[in-house]
C-alpha positions as CSV (number, residue, x, y, z in Angstrom):
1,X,42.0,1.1,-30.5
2,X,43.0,3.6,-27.8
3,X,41.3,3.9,-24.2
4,X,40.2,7.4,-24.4
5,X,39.9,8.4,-21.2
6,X,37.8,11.9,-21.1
7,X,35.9,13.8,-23.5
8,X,36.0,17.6,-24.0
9,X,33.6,19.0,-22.2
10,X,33.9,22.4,-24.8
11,X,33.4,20.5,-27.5
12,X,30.5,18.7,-26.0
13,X,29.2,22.2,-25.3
14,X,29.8,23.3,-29.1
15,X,28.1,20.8,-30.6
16,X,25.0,21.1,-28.6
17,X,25.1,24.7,-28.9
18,X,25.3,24.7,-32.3
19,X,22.4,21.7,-32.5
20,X,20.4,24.1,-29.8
21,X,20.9,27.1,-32.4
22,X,19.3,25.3,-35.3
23,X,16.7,23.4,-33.6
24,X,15.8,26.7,-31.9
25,X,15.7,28.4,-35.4
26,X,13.4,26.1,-37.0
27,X,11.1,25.8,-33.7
28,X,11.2,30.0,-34.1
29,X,10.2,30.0,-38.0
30,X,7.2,27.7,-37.3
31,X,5.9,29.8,-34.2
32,X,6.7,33.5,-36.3
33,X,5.2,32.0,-39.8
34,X,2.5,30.2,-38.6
35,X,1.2,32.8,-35.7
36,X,1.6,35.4,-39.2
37,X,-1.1,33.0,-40.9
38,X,-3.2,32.7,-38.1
39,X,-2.9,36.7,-37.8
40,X,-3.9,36.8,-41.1
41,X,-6.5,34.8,-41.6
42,X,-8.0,36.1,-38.9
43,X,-8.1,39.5,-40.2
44,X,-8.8,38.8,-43.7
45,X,-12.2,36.8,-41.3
46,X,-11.9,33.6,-42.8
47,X,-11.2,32.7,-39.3
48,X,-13.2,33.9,-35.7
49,X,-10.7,36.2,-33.3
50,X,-12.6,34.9,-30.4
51,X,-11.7,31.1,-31.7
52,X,-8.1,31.9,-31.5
53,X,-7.7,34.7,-29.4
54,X,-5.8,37.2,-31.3
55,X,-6.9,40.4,-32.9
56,X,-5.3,39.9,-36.2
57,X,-2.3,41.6,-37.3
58,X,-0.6,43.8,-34.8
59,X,1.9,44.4,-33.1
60,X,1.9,41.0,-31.6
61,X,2.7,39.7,-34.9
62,X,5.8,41.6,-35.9
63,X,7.0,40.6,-32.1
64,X,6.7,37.4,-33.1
65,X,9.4,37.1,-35.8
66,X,11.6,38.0,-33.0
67,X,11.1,33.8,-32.0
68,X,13.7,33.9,-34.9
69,X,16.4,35.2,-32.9
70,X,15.4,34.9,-29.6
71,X,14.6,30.7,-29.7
72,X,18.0,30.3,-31.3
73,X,19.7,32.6,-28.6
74,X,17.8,30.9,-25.8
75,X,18.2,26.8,-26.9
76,X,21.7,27.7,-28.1
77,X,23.0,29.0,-24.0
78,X,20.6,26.0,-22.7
79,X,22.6,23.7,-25.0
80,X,25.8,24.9,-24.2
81,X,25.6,25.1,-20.7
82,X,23.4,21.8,-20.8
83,X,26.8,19.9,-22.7
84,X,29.1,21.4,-20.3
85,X,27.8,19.7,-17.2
86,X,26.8,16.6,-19.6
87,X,30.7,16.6,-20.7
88,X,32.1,17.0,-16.8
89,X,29.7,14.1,-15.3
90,X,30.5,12.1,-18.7
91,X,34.2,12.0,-17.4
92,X,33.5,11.7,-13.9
93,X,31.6,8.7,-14.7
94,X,34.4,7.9,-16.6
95,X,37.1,7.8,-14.1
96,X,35.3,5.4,-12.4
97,X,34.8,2.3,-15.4
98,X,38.3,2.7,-16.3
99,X,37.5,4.6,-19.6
100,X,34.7,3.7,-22.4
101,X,36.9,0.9,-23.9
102,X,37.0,-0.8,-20.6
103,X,33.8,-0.1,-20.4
104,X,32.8,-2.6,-23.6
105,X,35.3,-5.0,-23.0
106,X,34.5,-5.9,-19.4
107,X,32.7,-9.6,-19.8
């Protein structure tokens, strides 16, 4: 086995972009499709506005299907910038315990 000795901090920040982007696109369809049933549920009355605090369908309800692209667009910078600095402490760590294979053999 080799003594790898840094990690790419790019490809740190790729991967938890692209995990940040699908994470943020699932946490988006869950806030856009349930505030829709909420919305309208609450206009069809099965449900009390004043319980829930929305008016039924509105505008407020179409804004929220932008969650679909705006959660992605948001958790996909934070996870970028999030595994760039996780990528350049992992090595400066690194330099210091003589790489991770040194770091498991030491007894």
């Amino acid at each position: 086995m080799s003594n790898r000795k840094t990690i790419s901090p790019i490809s740190s920040a790729k991967f938890l972009a692209v995990l940040g982007v699908l994470i943020g696109f699932l946490c988006g369809l869950f806030y856009s499709v349930g505030g829709f049933l909420i919305d309208a549920l609450v206009s069809m009355e099965f449900l009390s506005s004043g319980t829930y605090g929305t008016p039924g369908l509105s505008y407020g309800t179409l804004l929220a299907f932008g969650a679909l692209i705006g959660m992605p667009l948001l958790l996909g910078a934070a996870g970028f910038l999030l595994g760039l600095v996780a990528g350049l402490l992992f090595n400066g760590c690194l330099k210091g315990i003589n790489g991770l294979q040194g770091f498991f053999n030491k007894k």
